[in-house]
C-alpha positions in Angstrom: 0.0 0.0 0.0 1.5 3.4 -1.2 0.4 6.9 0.3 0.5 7.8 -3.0 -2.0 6.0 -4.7 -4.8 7.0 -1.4 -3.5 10.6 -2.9 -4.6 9.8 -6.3 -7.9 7.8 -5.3 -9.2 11.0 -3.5 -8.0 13.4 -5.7 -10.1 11.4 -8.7 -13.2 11.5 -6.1 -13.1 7.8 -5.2 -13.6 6.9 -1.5 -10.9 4.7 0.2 -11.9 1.9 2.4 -11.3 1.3 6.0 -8.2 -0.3 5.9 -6.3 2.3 3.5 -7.2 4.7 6.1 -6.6 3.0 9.2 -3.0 2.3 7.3 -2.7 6.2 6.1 -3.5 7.1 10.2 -1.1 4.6 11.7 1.4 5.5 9.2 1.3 9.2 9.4 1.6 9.1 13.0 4.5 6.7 12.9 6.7 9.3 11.3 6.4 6.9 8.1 4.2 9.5 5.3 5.4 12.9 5.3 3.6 16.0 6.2 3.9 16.8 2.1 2.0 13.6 1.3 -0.8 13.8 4.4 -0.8 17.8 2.8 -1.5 17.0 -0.9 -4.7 14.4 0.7 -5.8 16.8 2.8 -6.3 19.2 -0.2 -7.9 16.3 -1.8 -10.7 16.1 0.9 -10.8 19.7 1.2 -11.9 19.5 -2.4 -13.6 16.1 -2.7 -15.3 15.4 0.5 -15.8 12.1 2.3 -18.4 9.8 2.4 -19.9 8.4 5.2 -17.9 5.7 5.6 -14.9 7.4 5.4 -15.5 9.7 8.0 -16.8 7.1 10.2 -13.3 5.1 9.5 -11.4 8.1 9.8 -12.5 9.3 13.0 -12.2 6.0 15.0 -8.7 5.4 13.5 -7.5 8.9 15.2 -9.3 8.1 17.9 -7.4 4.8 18.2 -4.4 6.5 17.4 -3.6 7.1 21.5 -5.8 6.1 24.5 -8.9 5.0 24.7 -10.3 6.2 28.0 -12.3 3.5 29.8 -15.0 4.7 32.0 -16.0 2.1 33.2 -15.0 2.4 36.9 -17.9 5.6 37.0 -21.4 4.0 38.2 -24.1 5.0 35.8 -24.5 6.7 32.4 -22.0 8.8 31.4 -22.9 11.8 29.0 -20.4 14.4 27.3 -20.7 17.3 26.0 -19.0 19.7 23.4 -19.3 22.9 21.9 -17.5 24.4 19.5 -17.1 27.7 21.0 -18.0 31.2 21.4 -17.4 34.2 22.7 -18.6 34.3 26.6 -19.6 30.3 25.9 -19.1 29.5 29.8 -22.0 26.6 29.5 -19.7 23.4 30.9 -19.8 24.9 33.8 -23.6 25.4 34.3 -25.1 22.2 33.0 -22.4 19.9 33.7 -23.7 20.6 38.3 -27.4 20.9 36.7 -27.0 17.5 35.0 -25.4 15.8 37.8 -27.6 17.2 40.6 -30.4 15.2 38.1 -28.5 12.2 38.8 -26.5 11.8 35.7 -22.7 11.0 35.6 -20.7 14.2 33.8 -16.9 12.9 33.4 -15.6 15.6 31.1 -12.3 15.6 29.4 -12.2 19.7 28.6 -9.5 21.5 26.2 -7.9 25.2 26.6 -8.8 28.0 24.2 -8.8 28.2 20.7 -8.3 31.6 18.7 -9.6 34.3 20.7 -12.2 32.5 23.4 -11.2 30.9 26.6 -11.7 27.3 26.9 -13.4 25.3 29.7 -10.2 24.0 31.8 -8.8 28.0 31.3 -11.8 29.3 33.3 -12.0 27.0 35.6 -8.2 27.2 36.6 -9.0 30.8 37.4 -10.6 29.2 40.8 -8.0 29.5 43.6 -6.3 26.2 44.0 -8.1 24.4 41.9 -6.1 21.7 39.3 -7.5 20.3 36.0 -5.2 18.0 36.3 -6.0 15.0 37.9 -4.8 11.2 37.7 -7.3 8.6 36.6 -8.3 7.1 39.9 -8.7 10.9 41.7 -10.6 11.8 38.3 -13.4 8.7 39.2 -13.1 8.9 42.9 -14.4 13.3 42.0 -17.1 11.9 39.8 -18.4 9.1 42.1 -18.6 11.6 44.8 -20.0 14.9 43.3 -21.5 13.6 40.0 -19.0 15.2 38.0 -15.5 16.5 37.3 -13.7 18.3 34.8 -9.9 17.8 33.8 -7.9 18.8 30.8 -7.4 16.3 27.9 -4.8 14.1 28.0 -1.8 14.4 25.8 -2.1 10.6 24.8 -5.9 11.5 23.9 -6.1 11.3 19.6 -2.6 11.9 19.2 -3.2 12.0 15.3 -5.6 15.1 15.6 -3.0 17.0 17.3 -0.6 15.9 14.2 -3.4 16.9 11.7 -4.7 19.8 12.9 -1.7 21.3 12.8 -1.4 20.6 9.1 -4.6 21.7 8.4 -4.1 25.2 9.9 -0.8 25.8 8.1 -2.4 24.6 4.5 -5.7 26.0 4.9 -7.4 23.0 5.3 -9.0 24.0 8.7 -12.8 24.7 7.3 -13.3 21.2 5.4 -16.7 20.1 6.9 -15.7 16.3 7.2 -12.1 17.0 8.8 -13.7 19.2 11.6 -16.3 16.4 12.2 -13.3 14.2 12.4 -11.2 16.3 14.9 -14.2 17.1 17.4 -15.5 13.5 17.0 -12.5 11.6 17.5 -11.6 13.4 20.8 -15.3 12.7 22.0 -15.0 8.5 20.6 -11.8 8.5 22.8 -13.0 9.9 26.1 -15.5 6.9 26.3 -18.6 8.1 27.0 -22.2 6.7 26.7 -24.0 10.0 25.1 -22.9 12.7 23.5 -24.2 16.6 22.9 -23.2 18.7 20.7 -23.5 22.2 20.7 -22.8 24.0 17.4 -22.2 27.1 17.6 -23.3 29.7 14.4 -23.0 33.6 13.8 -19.8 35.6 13.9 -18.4 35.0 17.1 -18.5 31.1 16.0 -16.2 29.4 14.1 -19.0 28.2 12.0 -20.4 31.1 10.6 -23.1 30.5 8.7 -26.5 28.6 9.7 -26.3 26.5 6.5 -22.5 25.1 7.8 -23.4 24.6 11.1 -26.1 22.0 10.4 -24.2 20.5 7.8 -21.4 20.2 10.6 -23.9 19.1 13.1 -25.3 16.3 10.9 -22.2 14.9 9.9 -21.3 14.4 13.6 -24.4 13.1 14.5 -24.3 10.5 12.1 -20.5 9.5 13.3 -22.0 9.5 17.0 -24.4 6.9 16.2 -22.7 5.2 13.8 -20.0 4.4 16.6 -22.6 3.2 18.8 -22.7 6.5 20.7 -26.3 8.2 21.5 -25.5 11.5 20.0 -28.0 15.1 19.6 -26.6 18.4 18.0 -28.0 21.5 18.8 -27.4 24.6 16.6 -27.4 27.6 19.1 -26.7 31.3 18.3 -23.4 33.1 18.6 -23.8 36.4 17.2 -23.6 38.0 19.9 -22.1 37.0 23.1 -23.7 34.3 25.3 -24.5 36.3 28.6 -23.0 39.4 29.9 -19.6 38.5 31.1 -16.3 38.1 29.1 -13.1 36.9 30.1 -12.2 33.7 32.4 -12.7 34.5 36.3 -16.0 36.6 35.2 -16.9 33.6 33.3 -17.1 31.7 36.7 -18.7 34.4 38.8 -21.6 34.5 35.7 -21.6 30.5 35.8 -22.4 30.5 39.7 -24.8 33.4 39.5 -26.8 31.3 36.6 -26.9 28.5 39.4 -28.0 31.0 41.9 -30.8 31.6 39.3 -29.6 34.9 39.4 -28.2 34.7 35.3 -28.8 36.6 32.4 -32.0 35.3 30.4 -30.0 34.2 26.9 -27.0 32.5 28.9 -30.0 30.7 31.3 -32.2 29.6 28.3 -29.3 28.1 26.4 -28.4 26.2 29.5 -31.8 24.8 30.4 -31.8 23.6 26.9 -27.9 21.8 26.4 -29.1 20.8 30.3 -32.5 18.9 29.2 -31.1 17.2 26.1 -28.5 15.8 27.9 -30.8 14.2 30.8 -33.0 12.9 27.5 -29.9 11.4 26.1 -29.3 9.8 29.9 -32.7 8.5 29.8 -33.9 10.5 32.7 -37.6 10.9 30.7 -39.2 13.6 27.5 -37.6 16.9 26.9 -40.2 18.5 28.6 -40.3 16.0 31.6 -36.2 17.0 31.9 -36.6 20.8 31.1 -38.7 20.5 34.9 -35.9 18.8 36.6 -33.2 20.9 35.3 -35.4 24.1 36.5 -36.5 22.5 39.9 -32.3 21.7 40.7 -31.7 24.9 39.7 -34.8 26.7 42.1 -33.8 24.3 44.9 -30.0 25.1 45.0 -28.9 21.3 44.0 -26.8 22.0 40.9 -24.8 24.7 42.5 -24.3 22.9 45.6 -23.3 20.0 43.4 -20.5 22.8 41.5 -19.0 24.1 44.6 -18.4 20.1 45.8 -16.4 19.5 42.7 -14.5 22.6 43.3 -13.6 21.2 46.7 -13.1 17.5 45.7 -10.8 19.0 42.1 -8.5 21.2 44.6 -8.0 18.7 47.4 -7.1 15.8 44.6 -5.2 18.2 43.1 -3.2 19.6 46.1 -2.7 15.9 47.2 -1.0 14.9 43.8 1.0 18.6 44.3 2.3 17.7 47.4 0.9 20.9 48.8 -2.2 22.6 50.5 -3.9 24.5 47.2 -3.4 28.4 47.7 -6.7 30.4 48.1 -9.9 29.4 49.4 -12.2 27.9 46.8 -15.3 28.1 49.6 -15.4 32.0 49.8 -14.7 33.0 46.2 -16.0 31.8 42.8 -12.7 33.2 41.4 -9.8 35.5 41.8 -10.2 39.1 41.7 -10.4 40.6 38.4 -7.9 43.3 37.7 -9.1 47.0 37.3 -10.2 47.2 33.3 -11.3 50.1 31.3 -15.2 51.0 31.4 -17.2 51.3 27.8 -17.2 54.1 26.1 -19.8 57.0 26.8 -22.5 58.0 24.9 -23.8 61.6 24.2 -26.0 61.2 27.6 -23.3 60.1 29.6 -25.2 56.5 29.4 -22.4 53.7 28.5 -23.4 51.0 25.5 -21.8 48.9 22.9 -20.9 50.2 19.5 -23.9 48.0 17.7 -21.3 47.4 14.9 -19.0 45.5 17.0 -19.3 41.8 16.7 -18.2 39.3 18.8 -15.3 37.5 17.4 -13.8 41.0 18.4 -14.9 41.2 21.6 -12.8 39.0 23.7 -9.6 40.9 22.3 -11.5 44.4 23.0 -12.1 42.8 26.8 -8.1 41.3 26.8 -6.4 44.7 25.8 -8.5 47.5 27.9 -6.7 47.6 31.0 -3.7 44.8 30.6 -0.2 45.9 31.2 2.1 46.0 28.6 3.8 42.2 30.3 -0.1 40.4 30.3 -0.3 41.7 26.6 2.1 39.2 25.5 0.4 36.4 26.9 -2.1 34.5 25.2 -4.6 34.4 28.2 -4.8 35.9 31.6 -7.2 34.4 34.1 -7.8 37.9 35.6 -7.8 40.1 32.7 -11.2 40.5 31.6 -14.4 43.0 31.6 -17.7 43.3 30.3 -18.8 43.5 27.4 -22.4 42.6 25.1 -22.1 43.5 21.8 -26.1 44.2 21.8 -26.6 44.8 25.2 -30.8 44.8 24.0 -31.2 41.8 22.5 -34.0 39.9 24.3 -33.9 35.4 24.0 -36.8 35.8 21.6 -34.4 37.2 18.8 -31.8 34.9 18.5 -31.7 32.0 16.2 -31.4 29.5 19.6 -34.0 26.7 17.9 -32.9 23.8 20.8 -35.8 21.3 20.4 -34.6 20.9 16.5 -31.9 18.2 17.6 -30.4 16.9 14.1 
């Protein structure tokens, strides 16, 4: 078997069968087919697409290309959860107490920021003391006891996605349909849950921007999902404007636990209730509607933030026990560390302060980053205590976004 000839079938339009790519995977990975050859195929799916079957193959040969996590040792169903990102997108941290407080086991492997948003394990790190980075056994014990925990991705998780997507972005491959379903799919195959939800994110602070692409991203997955024996829903959500009112990694935090308080901002709570519901469905815990009750009631009651702040204390006790060291601040009096002082919003003629309308929000996040940073926390890609906020629209009511969460592909 030659790399060159899988270049030439998919350059021609013909689809390769699982064992070509299993061999292209294990190969590339190996150090045996050089980035110019995986470049030139690349191109050639970038061009031709994939059918079902390859993207199927594909994905479960990169996520076979490192560790398969075995969840076993958590009681119960496990259900994941991924989005693919946005500006002020600060959900995990919401429905992953809301789901478990509804008796339904979140184990979630969680990556750090891509482009200009903050990921899930950056704002969470912004809690005093508390480590993302747990062994395996402290990472079950945390979910057996509170319901749920979240750690950052292994480096032996889908080695050949870290391999590929760093091709991609360097031969402007990164916005082929099929090899984004492969990237975000393979991770999820890997982690080993039972369900999966996917949260698709559309509108200019997402990286897919346009509605049409994000359900066509969102049914491809789908169709991997359950093709791999995984229950899997997508949701397409809205992202042209900033989810809530708070930008910027410890404000992130102090928005998630006011959301729990039932104190959040209508949007950020209505796309919650909704990720929140689908996954209990997915569990099995009864109809949308039947789960949209439960995920209120936890929420009313005080369960799903009690069951947030007991994973904060079980994550920074495992954590300073694997440090060798008590963890530094106290994760029982503060949601997160102080943010620094930042710049207000501009002024208007009436001395009232609002948004400029025409700024959008993949430009927000670096608005909130600059504004009041020193010259040193400029050069860093993320600060946990630089932030501010910031709402593109700060008038934009639920009712006008594109948010259509019962329309699960």
């Amino acid at each position: 078997m030659r790399m060159y000839d899988l270049i030439m079938k998919k350059r021609n339009g013909e689809a390769l069968t699982e064992q070509e790519i299993q061999y292209m995977i294990r190969e590339y990975v190996a150090g045996e087919i050089p980035d110019y050859q995986m470049s030139a195929f690349l191109m050639a799916v970038y061009f031709k697409g994939m059918t079902e079957e390859e993207t199927l193959a594909m994905t479960q040969a990169v996520a076979h290309s490192g560790e398969m996590v075995d969840l076993s040792g958590i009681e119960g169903v496990k259900v994941d959860k991924h989005s693919t990102g946005g500006v002020g997108d600060k959900t995990t941290m919401i429905i992953a107490p809301i789901v478990a407080a509804c008796g339904v086991k979140v184990a979630k492997m969680s990556g750090r920021g891509l482009g200009h948003t903050g990921g899930t394990v950056d704002k969470l790190e912004s809690i005093p003391g508390l480590h993302t980075s747990l062994s395996r056994e402290d990472f079950f014990n945390v979910v057996n006891q509170t319901g749920l925990s979240v750690i950052g991705q292994s480096g032996n998780l889908a080695p050949a996605d870290k391999k590929l997507y760093a091709l991609r972005d360097v031969t402007a491959t990164v916005d082929s349909i099929p090899l984004i379903a492969v990237s975000i799919m393979s991770k999820k195959l890997a982690a080993g849950n039972d369900c999966i939800l996917l949260d698709v994110k559309t509108g200019s602070g997402a990286f897919m921007k346009s509605i049409d692409d994000s359900i066509a991203l969102a049914k491809e997955m789908v169709v991997i999902g359950e093709n791999a024996g995984r229950k899997t829903v997508a949701l397409i959500t809205d992202m042209d404007i900033p989810l809530g009112h708070n930008i910027g990694n410890s404000l992130e935090v102090i928005e998630a636990v006011e959301t729990l308080k039932g104190n959040g901002p209508e949007d950020l709570t209505e796309v919650c209730v909704h990720l929140a519901s689908n996954m209990l469905f997915l569990a099995g815990k009864g109809t949308l509607e039947e789960c949209r009750s439960l995920v209120r009631e936890v929420i009313a009651n005080g369960e799903a933030l009690k069951r947030l702040a007991a994973m904060v204390m079980a994550a920074v006790l495992a954590g300073s026990s694997m440090m060798g060291c008590a963890g530094s601040g106290n994760p029982a009096s503060t949601a997160a560390g102080e943010p620094q002082e930042t710049a207000p919003a501009a002024a208007g003629p009436d001395g009232s302060q609002e948004a400029d309308p025409g700024v959008k929000s993949d430009v927000t996040y670096t608005l909130s980053f600059w504004h009041g940073a020193t010259d040193d926390v400029r050069q860093q890609m993320y600060d946990h205590a630089i932030s501010r906020f910031n709402k593109a629209y700060p008038n934009v009511t639920v009712e006008q976004t594109r948010l259509d969460s019962d329309a699960y592909v």
